[in-house]
C-alpha positions in Angstrom: 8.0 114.7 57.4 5.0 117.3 56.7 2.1 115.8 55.2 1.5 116.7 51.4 -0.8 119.3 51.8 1.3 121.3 54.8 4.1 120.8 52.2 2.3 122.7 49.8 1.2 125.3 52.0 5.5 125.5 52.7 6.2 125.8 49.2 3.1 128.6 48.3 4.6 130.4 51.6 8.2 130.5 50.3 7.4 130.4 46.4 9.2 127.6 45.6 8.5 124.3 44.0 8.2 120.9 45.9 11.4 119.8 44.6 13.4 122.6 45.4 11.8 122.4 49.2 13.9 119.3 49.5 17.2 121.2 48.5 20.5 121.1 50.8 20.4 123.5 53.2 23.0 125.8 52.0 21.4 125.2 48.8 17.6 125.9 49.7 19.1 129.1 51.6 20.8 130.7 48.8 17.5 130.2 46.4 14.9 131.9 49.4 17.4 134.7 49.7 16.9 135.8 46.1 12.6 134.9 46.3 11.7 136.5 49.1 8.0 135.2 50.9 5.5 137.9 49.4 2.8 137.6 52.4 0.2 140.5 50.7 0.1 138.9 46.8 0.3 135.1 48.6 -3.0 136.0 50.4 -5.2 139.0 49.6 -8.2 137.8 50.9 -6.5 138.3 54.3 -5.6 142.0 53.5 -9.2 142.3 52.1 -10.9 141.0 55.3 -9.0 143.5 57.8 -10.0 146.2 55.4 -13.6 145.0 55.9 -13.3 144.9 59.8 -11.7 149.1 59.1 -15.0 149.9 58.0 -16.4 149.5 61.5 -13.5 149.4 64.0 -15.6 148.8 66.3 -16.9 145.4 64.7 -15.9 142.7 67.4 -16.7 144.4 70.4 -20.1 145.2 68.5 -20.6 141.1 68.2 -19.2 140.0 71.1 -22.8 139.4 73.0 -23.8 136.9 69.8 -21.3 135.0 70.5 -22.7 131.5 71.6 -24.6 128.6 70.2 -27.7 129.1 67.4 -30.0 127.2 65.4 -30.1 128.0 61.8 -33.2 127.5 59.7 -34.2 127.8 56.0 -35.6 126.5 53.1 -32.9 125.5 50.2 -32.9 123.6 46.9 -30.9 120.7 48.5 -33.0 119.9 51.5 -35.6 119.4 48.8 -38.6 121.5 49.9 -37.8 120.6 53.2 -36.3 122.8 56.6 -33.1 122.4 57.7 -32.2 123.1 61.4 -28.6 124.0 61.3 -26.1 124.0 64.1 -23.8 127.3 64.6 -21.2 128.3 66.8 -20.5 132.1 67.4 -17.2 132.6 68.8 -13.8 135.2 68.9 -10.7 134.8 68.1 -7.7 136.7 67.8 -9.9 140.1 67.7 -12.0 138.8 65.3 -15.3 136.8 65.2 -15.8 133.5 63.4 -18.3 131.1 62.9 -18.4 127.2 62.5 -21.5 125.6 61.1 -22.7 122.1 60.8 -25.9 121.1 58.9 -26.8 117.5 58.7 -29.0 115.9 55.5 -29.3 112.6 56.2 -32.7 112.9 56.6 -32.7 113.7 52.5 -32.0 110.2 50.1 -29.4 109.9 48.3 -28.1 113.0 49.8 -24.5 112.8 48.3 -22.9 114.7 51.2 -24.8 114.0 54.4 -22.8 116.4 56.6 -22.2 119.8 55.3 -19.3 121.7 57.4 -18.4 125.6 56.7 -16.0 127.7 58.2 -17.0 131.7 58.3 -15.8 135.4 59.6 -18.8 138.1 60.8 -18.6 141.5 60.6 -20.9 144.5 62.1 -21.4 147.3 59.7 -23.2 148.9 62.1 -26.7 148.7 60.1 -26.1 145.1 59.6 -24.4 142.1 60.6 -22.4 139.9 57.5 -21.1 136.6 57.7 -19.1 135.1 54.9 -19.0 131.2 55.1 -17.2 128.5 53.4 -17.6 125.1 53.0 -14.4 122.8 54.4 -14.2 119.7 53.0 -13.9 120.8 49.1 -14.7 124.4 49.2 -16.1 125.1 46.3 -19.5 126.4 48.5 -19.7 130.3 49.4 -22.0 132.0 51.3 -22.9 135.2 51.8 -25.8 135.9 55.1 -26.8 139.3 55.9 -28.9 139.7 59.1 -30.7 142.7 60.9 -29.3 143.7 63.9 -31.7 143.7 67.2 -31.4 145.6 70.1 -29.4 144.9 72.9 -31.9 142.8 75.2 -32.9 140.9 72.1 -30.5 138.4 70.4 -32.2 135.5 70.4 -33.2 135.8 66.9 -31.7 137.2 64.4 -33.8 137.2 60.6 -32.1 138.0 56.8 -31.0 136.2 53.7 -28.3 133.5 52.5 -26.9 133.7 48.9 -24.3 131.6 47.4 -24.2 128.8 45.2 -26.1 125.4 45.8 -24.7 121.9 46.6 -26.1 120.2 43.6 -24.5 119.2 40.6 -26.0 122.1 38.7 -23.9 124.6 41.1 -26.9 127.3 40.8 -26.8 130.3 42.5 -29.4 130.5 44.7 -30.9 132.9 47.5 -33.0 131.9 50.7 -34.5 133.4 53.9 -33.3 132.4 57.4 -33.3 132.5 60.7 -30.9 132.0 63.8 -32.2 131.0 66.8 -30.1 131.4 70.0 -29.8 128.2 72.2 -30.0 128.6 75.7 -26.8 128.3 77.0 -27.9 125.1 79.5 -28.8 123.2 76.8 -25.9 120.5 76.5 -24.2 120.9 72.9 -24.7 117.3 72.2 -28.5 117.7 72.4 -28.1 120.5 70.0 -26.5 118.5 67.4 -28.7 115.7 68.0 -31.7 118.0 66.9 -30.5 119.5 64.1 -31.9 117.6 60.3 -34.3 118.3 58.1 -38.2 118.3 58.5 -41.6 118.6 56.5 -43.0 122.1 56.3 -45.6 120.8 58.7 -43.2 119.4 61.4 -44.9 120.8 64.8 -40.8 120.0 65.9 -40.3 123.9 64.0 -41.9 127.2 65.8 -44.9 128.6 63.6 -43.1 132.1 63.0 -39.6 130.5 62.0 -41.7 129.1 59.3 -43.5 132.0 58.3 -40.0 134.1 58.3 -38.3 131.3 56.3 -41.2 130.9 53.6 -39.1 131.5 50.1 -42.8 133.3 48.7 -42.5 137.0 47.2 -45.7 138.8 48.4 -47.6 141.5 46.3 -45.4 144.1 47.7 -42.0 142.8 47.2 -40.5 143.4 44.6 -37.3 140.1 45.3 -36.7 138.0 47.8 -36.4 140.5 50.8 -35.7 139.7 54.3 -38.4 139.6 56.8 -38.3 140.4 60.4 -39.5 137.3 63.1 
C-alpha cells in the first residue's frame, strides 16, 4: 500500500480523487479512459524550466566544471547579524544540473528550525549563472541566487546576490550578498558539514574578503544592493 502522500501524487497524476483510486479494476479503467493524465497543465513549472535551459542549450556542459562541493556564506535576517557557512553540493543529473544545500543554525537560540535543507536547478545564461532553490521540508522558502561567472581556471569562488523570502514568522522578502567557496576535493565531506554554522562578524574561522564581499552595506556609489566581486 503507497504511503499517503505517493497516493496523492497517483491521484494528481491521473486526476482522480482518492476514493476513486481504490475503484475495481474494470471500474477504475473505464473512469482513466475518459480523464486522460494531462502531464503539461499537471506540471508547468517542468515545461517552464526546459524552456529556461533553451535559452542557452549549451547550459550543462557550460556548468559541468562547478560541479563539486562549496561553502556558502552570507549575512541574513535569520542568522541574526551573524554569517552563516552553508554546505552545497553541485552535481548533474539527467542533462541537467542541480544543487542540494544544507545550512545549519543551531548556533542561533531558539532557532525554530535548526537545519534548513533546499533543493535547487542552475542554469548558465551565458553572462550569468542562476540557481533557483527551494526549501524541502515545508517549502514555503524560494530562492533566487544569481552569480558572476569566472573564467575557466578560476572557480573557486563564485560572488552575487540571494533574494527570496525569510524564515521568520514575518515571511519578509529579503535580499543578501554571498559567496561560494569551492572545497578542495580531499577534504572529507564529513569535515565539511562539521564546519558549517554560524559565527560573529569577527570570527578569524571566516577569510577577511568573504567578509568584505558579504557585507549587506550600500556604498556612496550604489545605488541597491549590488553584487560585488571577491
Amino acid at each position: 500500500m503507497p504511503s499517503l502522500k505517493n497516493i496523492q501524487r497517483i491521484c494528481n497524476f491521473f486526476g482522480v480523487e482518492e476514493s476513486e483510486i481504490f475503484l475495481k479494476h474494470e471500474e477504475f479503467k473505464e473512469l482513466i479512459s475518459l480523464r486522460k493524465p494531462k502531464i503539461s497543465e499537471l506540471d508547468p513549472l517542468g515545461n517552464y524550466i526546459i524552456k529556461m535551459n533553451k535559452i542557452n542549450p549549451g547550459s550543462t556542459n557550460s556548468l559541468e566544471r562547478y560541479s563539486g562541493y562549496y561553502h556558502s556564506y552570507f549575512k541574513s535576517e535569520s542568522s541574526k547579524t551573524k554569517i552563516v557557512r552553508a554546505l552545497i553540493k553541485v552535481f548533474t543529473k539527467n542533462g541537467f544540473v542541480y544543487t542540494k544545500n544544507l545550512e545549519n543554525y543551531s548556533g542561533i537560540k531558539r532557532s525554530k528550525q535548526t537545519l534548513k535543507k533546499y533543493t535547487g536547478i542552475v542554469f548558465h545564461t551565458g553572462d550569468h549563472i542562476f540557481v533557483f532553490e527551494r526549501e524541502k521540508s515545508v517549502g514555503k522558502m524560494m530562492w533566487c541566487s544569481v552569480f558572476h561567472p569566472v573564467d575557466y581556471d578560476q572557480t573557486s569562488e563564485l560572488s552575487g546576490l540571494t533574494m527570496g523570502i525569510t524564515g521568520s514568522g514575518e515571511r519578509d522578502i529579503a535580499c543578501y550578498r554571498i559567496v561560494w567557496e569551492r572545497i578542495d576535493k580531499k577534504t572529507k565531506l564529513r569535515d565539511a558539514v562539521r564546519v558549517c554554522g554560524t559565527f560573529d562578524p569577527d570570527d578569524p574561522a571566516i577569510p577577511e574578503d568573504i567578509k568584505a564581499t558579504i557585507e549587506n552595506d550600500i556604498s556612496e556609489n550604489e545605488y541597491g544592493l549590488m553584487a560585488r566581486h571577491m
